[in-house]
N, C-alpha and C positions, 0 to 999 in steps of 0.2 A: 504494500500500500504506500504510494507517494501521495500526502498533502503538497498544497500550494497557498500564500496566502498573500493577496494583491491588495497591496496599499499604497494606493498615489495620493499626490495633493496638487490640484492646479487651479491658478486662481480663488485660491480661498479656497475652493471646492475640493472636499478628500472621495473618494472613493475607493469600496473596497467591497471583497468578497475573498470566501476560503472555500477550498473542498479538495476532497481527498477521494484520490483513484483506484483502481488496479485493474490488469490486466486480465480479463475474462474468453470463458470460452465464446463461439459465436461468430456470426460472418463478420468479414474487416469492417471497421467503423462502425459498428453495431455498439449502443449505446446505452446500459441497463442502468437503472437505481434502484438501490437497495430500498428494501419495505422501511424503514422507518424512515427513509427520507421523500420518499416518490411523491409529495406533494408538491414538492419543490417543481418537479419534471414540467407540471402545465404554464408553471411563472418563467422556468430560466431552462427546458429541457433543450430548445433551439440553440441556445446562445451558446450553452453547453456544447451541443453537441458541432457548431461551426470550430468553437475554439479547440473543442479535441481534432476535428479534421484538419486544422492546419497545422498541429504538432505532427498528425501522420502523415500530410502531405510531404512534409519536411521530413523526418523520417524515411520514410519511402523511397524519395527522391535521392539522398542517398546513402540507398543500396537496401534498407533495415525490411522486411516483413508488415506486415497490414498489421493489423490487430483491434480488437473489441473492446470492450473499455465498459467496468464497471464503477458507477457513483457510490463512495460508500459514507463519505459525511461531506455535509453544505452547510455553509454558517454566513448569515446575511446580517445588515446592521439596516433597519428599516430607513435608517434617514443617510446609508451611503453607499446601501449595494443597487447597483444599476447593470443594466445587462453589458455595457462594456468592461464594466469589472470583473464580472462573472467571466465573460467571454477569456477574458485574458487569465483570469485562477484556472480554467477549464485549459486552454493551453498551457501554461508553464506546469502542472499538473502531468497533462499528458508525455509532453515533452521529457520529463522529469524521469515517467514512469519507465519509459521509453530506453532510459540509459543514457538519457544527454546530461550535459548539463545547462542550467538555466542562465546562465550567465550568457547561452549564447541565443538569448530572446532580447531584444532592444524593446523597450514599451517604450511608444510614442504617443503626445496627445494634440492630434488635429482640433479643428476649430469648435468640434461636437465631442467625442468623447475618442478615448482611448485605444491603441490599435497596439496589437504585440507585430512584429517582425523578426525574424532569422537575420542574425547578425552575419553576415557571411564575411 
């Protein structure tokens, strides 16, 4: 199990989210959540699931295996978790799980919110 836990501040404005991974069986990019958390799935299960896809695109790309990907804890702060937050815990997470290290994810923040990138 790989946690993540995304905390920026821009502009005054912090935002954040946490959740923790692991690698399950399942077709690639297939996206489960554990029963005590799958409420979360209909608030953030998309943004999730984009930001795990671009840890395995990168992955993938190269040379690494597909893989499936189980949610096993999500921790939101009602006045700073935003789905570009999540998006990017959901990546550096995956990335993580993966066997990279996160150091080589650059978070960026455009004019609206927050975007993770592969630091190549």
């Amino acid at each position: 199990m790989t946690s993540y836990k995304f905390f920026k501040h821009k502009n005054g404005i912090s935002s954040f989210a946490a959740l923790s991974v692991e690698l399950a069986n399942g077709s690639p990019g297939n996206v489960e959540w554990a029963d005590g958390i799958v409420s979360f799935e209909s608030i953030y299960g998309d943004v999730v699931k984009s930001g795990i896809r671009d840890a395995l695109k990168w992955h993938t790309d190269s040379g690494g295996a597909p893989a499936a990907f189980r949610v096993l804890e999500f921790t939101e702060l009602v006045v700073d978790t935003r789905p570009d937050a999540v998006r990017c815990a959901a990546t550096g997470a995956a990335w993580k799980e993966l066997g990279h290290d996160d150091t080589e994810i650059l978070f960026e923040h455009d004019t609206h919110e927050w975007k993770a990138q592969r630091k190549v």
